[in-house]
C-alpha positions as CSV (number, residue, x, y, z in Angstrom):
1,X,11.8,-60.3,-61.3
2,X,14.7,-61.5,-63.0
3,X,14.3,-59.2,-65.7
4,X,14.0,-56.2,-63.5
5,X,17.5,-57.2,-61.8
6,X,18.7,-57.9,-65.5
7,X,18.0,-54.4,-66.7
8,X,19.2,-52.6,-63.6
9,X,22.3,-54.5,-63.6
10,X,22.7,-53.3,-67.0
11,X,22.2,-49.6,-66.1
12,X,23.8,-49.3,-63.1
13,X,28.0,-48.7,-63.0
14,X,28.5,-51.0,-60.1
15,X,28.2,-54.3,-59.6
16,X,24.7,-55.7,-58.8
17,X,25.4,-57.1,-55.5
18,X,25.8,-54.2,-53.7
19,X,22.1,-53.7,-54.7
20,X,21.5,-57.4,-53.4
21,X,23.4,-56.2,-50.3
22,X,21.2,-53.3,-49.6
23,X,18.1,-55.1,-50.1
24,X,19.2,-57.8,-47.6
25,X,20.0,-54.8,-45.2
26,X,16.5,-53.2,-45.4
27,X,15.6,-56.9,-44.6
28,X,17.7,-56.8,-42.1
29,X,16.8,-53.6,-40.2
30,X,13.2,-54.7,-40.0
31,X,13.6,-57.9,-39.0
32,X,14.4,-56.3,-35.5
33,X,10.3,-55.4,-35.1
34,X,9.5,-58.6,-32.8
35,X,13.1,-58.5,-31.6
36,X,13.2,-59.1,-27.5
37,X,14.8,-55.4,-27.0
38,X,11.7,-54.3,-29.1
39,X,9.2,-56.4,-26.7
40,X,10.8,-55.0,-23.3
41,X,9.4,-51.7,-23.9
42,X,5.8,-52.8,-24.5
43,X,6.3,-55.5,-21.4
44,X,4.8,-53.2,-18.8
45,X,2.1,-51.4,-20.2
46,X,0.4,-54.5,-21.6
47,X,0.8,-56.7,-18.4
48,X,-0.7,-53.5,-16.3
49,X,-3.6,-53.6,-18.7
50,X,-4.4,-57.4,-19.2
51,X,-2.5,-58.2,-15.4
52,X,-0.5,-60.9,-17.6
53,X,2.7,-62.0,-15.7
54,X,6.1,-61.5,-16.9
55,X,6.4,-65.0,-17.8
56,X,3.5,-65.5,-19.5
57,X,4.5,-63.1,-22.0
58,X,8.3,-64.1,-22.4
59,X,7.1,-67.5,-23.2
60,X,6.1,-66.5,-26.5
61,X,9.7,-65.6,-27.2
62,X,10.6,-68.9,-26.8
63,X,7.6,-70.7,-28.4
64,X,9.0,-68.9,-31.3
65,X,12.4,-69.7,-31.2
66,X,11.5,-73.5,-30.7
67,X,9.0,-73.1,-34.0
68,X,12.1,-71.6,-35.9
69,X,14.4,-74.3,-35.0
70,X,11.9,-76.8,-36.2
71,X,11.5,-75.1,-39.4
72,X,14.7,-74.1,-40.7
73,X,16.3,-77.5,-42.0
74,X,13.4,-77.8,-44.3
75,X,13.7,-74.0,-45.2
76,X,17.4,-73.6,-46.6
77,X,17.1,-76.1,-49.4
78,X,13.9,-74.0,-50.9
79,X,15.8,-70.8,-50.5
80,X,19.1,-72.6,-52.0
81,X,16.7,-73.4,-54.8
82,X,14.2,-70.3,-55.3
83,X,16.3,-67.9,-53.7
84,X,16.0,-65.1,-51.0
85,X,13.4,-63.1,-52.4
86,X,10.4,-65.2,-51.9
87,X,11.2,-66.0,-48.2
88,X,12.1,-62.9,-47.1
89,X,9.3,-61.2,-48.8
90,X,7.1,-63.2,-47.3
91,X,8.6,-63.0,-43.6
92,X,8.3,-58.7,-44.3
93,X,4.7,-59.3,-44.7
94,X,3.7,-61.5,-41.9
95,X,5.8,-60.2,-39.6
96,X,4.3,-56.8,-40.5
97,X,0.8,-57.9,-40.1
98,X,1.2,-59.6,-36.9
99,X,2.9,-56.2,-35.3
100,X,0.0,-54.2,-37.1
101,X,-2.4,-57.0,-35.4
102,X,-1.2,-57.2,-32.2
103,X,-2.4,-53.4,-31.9
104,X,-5.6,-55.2,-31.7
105,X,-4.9,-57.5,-28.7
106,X,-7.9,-58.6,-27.0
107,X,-6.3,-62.0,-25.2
108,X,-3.2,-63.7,-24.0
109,X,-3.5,-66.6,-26.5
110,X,-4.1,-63.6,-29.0
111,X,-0.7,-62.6,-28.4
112,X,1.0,-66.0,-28.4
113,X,0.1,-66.8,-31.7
114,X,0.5,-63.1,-33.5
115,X,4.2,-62.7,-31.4
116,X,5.1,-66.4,-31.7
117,X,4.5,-65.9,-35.8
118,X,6.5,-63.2,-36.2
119,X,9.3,-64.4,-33.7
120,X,9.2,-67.6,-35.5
121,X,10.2,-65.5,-38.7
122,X,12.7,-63.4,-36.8
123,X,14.6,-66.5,-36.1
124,X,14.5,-68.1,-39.3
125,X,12.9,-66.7,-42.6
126,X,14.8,-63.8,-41.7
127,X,18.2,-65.0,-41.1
128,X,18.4,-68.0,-43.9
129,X,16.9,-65.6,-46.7
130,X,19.8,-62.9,-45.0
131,X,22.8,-64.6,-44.9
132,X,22.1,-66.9,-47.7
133,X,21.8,-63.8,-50.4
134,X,24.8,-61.6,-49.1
135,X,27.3,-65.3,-49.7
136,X,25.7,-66.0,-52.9
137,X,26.9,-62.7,-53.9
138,X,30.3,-62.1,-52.4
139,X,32.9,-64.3,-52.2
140,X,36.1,-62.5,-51.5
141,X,34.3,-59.6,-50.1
142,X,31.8,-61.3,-48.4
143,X,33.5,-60.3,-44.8
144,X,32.6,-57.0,-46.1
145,X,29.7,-57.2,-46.7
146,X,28.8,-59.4,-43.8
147,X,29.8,-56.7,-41.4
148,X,27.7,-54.2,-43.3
149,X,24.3,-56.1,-43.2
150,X,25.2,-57.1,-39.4
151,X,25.6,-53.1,-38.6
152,X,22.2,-52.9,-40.2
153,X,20.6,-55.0,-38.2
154,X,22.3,-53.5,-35.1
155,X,20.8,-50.5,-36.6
156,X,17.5,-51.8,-36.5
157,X,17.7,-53.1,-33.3
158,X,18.5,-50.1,-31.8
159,X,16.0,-47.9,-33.8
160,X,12.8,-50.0,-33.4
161,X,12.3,-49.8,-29.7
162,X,12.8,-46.1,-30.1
163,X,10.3,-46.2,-33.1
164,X,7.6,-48.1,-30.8
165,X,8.4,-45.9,-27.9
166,X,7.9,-42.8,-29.6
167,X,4.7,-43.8,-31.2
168,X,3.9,-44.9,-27.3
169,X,3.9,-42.2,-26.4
170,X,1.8,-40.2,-28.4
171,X,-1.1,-43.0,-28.6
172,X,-0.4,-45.5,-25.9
173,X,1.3,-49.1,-26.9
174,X,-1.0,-50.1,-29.1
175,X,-0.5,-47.2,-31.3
176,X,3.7,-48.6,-31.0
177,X,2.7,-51.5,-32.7
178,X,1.0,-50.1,-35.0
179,X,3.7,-47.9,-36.1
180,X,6.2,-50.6,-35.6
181,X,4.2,-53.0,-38.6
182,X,4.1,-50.0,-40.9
183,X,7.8,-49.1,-40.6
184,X,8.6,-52.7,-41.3
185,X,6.1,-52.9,-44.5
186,X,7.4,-49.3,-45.6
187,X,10.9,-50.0,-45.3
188,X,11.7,-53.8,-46.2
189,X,9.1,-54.9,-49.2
190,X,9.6,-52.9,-51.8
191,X,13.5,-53.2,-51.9
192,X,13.7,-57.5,-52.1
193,X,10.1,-57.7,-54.4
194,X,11.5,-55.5,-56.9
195,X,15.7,-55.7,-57.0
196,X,16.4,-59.0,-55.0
197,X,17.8,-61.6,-56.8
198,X,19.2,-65.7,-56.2
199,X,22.8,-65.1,-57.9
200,X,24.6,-63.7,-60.1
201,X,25.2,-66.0,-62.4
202,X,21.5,-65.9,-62.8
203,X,21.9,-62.5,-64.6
204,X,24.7,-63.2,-66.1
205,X,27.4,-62.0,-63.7
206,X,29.9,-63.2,-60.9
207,X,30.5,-62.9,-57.3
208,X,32.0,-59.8,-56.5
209,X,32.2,-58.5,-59.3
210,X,34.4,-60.3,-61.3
211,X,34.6,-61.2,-65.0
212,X,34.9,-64.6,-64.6
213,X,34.6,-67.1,-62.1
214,X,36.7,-68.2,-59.6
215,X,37.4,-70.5,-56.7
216,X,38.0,-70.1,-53.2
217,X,40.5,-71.6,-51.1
218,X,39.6,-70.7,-47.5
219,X,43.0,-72.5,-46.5
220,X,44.5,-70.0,-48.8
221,X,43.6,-65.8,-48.7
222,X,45.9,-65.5,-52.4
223,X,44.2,-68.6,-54.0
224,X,40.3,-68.1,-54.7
225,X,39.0,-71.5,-54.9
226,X,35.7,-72.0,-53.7
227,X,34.6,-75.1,-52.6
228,X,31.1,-77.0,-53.0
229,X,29.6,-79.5,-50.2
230,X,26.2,-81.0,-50.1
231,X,24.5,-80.9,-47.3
232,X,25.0,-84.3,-46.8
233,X,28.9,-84.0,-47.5
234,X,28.9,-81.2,-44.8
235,X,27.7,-83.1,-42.2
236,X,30.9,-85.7,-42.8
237,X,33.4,-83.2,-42.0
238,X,34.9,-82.9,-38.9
239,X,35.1,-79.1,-39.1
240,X,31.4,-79.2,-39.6
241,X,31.0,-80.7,-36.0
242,X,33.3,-78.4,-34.7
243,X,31.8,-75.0,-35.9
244,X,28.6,-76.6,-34.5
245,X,30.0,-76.9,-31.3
246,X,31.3,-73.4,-31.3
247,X,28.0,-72.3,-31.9
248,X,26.7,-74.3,-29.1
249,X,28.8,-72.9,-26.7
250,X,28.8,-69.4,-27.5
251,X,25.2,-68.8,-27.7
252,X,24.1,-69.3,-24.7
253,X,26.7,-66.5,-23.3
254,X,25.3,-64.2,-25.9
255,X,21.3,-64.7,-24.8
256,X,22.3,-65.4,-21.4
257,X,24.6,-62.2,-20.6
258,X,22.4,-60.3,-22.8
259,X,19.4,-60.6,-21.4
260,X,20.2,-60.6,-17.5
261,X,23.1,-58.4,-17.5
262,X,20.8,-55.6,-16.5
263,X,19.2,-57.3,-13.4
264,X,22.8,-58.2,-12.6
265,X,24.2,-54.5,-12.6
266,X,21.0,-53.6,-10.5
267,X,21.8,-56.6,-7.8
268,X,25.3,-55.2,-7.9
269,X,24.1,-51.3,-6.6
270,X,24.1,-49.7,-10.4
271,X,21.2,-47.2,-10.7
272,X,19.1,-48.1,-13.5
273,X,20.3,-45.6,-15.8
274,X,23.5,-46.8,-15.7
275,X,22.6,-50.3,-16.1
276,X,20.2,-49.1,-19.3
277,X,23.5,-47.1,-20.6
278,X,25.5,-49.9,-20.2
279,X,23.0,-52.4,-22.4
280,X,23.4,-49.6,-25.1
281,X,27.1,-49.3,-25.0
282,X,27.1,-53.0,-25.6
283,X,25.1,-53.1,-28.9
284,X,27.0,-50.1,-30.0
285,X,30.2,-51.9,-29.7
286,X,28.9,-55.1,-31.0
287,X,27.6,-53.1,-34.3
288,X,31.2,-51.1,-34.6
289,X,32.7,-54.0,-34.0
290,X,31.3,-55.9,-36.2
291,X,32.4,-53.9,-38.9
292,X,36.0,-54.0,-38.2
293,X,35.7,-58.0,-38.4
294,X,34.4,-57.4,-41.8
295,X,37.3,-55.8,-42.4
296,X,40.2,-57.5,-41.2
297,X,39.0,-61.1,-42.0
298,X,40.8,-62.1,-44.9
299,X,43.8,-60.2,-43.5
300,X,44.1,-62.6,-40.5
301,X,41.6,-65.2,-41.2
302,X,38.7,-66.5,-39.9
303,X,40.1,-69.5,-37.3
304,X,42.1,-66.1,-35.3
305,X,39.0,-64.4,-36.0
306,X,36.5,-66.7,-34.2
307,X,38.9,-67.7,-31.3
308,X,39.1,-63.7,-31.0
309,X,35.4,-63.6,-30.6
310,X,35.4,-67.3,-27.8
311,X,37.9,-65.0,-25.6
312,X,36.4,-61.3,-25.7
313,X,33.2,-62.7,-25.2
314,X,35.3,-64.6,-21.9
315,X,36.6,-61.7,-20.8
316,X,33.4,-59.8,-20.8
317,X,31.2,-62.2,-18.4
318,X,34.6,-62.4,-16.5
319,X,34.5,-58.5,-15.9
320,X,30.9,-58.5,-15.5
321,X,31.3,-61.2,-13.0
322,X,33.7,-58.7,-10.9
323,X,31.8,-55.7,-11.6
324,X,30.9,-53.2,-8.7
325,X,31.7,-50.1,-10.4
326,X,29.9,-48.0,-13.7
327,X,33.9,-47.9,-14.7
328,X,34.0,-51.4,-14.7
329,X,30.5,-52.1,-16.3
330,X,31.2,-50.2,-19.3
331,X,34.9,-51.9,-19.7
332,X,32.9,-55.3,-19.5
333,X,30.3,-54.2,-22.0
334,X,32.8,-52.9,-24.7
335,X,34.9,-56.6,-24.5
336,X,31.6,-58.5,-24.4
337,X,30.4,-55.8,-27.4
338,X,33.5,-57.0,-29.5
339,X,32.7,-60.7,-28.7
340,X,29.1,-60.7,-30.4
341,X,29.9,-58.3,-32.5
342,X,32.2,-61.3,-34.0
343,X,30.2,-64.2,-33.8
344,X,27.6,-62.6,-35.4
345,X,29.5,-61.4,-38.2
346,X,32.6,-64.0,-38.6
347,X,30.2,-67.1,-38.0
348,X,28.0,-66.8,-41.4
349,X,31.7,-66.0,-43.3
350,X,33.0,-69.6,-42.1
351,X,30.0,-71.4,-42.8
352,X,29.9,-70.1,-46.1
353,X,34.3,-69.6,-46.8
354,X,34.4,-73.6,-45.4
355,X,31.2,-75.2,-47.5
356,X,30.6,-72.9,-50.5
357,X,27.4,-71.4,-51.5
358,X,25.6,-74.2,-53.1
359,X,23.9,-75.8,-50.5
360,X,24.5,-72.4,-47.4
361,X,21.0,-72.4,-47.2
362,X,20.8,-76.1,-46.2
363,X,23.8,-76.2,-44.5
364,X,23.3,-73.1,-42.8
365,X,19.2,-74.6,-42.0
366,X,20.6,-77.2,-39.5
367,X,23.2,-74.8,-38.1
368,X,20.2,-72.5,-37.2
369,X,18.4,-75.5,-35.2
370,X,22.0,-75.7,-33.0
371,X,22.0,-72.0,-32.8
372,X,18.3,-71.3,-31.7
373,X,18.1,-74.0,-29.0
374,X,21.5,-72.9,-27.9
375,X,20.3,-69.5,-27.5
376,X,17.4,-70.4,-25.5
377,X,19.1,-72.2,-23.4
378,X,20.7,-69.6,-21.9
379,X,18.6,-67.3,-20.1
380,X,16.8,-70.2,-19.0
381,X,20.1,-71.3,-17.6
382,X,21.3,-68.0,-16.1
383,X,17.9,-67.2,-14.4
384,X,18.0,-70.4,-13.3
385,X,21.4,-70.5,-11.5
386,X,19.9,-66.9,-10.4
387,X,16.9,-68.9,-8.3
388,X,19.4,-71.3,-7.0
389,X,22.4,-69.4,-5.7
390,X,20.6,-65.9,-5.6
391,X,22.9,-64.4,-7.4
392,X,24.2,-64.4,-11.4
393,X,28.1,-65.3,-10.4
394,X,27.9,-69.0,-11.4
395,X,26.6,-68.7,-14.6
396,X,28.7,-65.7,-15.1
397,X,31.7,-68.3,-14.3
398,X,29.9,-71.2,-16.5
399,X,29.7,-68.8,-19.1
400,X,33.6,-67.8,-18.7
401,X,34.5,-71.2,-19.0
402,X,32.4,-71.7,-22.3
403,X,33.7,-69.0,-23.9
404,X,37.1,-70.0,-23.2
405,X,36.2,-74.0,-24.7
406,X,34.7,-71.8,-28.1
407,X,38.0,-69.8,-28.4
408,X,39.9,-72.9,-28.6
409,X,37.5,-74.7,-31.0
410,X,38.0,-71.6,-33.3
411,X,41.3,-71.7,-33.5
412,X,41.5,-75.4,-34.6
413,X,38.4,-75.9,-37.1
414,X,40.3,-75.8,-40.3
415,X,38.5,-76.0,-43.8
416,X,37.7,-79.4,-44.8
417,X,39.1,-81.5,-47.2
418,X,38.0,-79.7,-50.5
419,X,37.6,-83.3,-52.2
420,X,34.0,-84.4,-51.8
421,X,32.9,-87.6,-50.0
């Protein structure tokens, strides 16, 4: 396959990566099949049918998440060895089949192990073989394209539970399925067997398109100078520590707020399709968002960027914790929007701006544990605080508080020390 990418690169008269970047988009937008937004709409017609509780089937959401989490420090050093392709090839085609299986459903443990599969590749094939192809490509315009394979994957988030419900709808939710597996085979294979490729050096090129290579000084936005850390070296760096601590903390207010904040609106006298329009507003704004990140990055850096993203995402549960009114919904959706929109985009830039590419995919397979657990942490925490108080305003509050911790963090991780230890 290196030869294919060889000759294309040849023939084409822009630089490879943008090829690299649209494969790792296609991945992208179908990694959103076994997505929880994708789930939701299948929730009620397959408990009616099999009288399966709510719980039982969110379980295998987190099942997954846990086997992802276990997975993923052994799975960045392969891809930081063999590259993208392989991984993410292979998550397109078992993820497809398991959505294409679970069409077939006969039994509860059926669907734990077909949903926990592909969840398990959502979490982590998915987003090492991602994030670690678009940095190996792009260096000073990897906030670019960072933003531009985050939008796609808002994209596919958005456009699969439509895909499954309008299948649904003309063949029940087994026929969604169905539909769902093929779009993800028809749409992501093709594009990372044929054209993806490890680096660019491995063709004969460098990142971004340059003539030569070139370092990249993350302390500096005028001085490329890009630095190199193990793994191992990572882990030794303060600003290693701290990033993972950021991730900690604002996890939990993404999952948490993102899953309950439509039960909230509803306990707060919302009619349901306000609260449903108020869940979409937010991923819009977290997509557009996310794209104006990309774009102002290396113009203000990433430390402004990520404390940017610690006090939106504060402001958000803080609105939504006073929230009464649609007005006021919607103004707490489009902060909380902009909050994800730039951890999700800004977070992969630092990892990869502060500890080069070598090693992302091993570096980046540890950070994935942290983020993971932190992430399913929350809504266990929130519906939890829920039971307990009957109501979402302390972990609204909790949440507040650690965004507003994260938006300090960001502001004081600095790169580390670019001599190795």
């Amino acid at each position: 396959m290196r030869n294919i990418a060889l000759k294309v690169s040849d023939r084409t008269p822009f630089f490879y990566g943008w090829i690299v970047l649209f494969c790792a988009c296609c991945a992208g937008f179908v990694r959103q099949g076994p997505a929880v937004a994708t789930l939701s709409i299948f929730i009620t017609p397959m408990s009616e049918e099999f009288e399966w509780s709510r719980t039982a089937i969110s379980g295998a959401v987190s099942i997954g998440g846990v086997l992802a989490a276990i997975i993923s420090p052994f799975l960045g050093p392969f891809i930081d060895k063999h590259g993208a392709r392989g991984v993410l090839c292979s998550a397109i085609l078992i993820t497809a089949l398991c959505t294409v299986l679970l069409s077939q459903l006969t039994s509860l443990l059926m669907f734990y192990i077909l949903f926990c599969l592909a969840r398990l590749n959502f979490a982590g094939p998915f987003d090492l073989g991602i994030y670690t192809a678009v940095n190996n490509w792009f260096v000073k315009k990897r906030p670019r394209a960072i933003s531009i394979v985050t939008l796609a994957q808002m994209a596919g988030l958005t456009a699969m539970p439509l895909i499954g419900f309008a299948a649904m709808s003309q063949g029940g939710w087994r026929m969604g399925w169905l539909i769902i597996g093929i779009t993800i085979i028809a749409v992501g294979l093709l594009p990372n067997l044929l054209l993806m490729c490890r680096r660019p050096e491995d063709i004969g090129l460098y990142p971004d398109g340059l003539e030569k290579n070139f370092n990249y000084d993350a302390t500096d936005q005028s001085n490329l100078m890009e630095p190199s850390f193990t793994r191992r070296q990572a882990i030794s760096k303060p600003s290693f520590w701290l990033l993972a601590l950021f991730t900690f903390l604002v996890f939990p207010v993404q999952a948490g707020v993102s899953l309950h904040q439509a039960p909230h609106l509803l306990e707060r006298g919302l009619s349901p399709v306000t609260a449903a329009l108020v869940v979409s507003c937010f991923s819009f704004i977290s997509g557009l968002s996310a794209l104006l990140y990309g774009y102002t990055t290396r113009l203000i850096g990433v430390r402004f960027n990520l404390f940017l993203s610690g006090l939106t995402l504060s402001i958000g549960a803080f609105l939504m914790y006073l929230t009464q009114t649609a007005s006021l919904a919607y103004i707490a959706a489009i902060f909380f929007g902009i909050g994800i929109g730039g951890i999700l985009c800004v977070l992969p830039i630092v990892w990869a701006d502060y500890f080069g590419r070598e090693s992302f995919g091993s570096i980046r397979g540890i950070v994935l544990t942290i983020q993971i657990s932190s992430q399913a942490l929350g809504p266990v925490l929130s519906g939890f605080l829920r039971d307990w108080s009957n109501s979402y305003d302390l972990s609204l509050l909790l949440f507040v508080g650690m965004s507003i911790f994260a938006a300090v963090i960001g502001i004081i991780v600095f790169p580390p020390n670019l001599q190795k230890t």
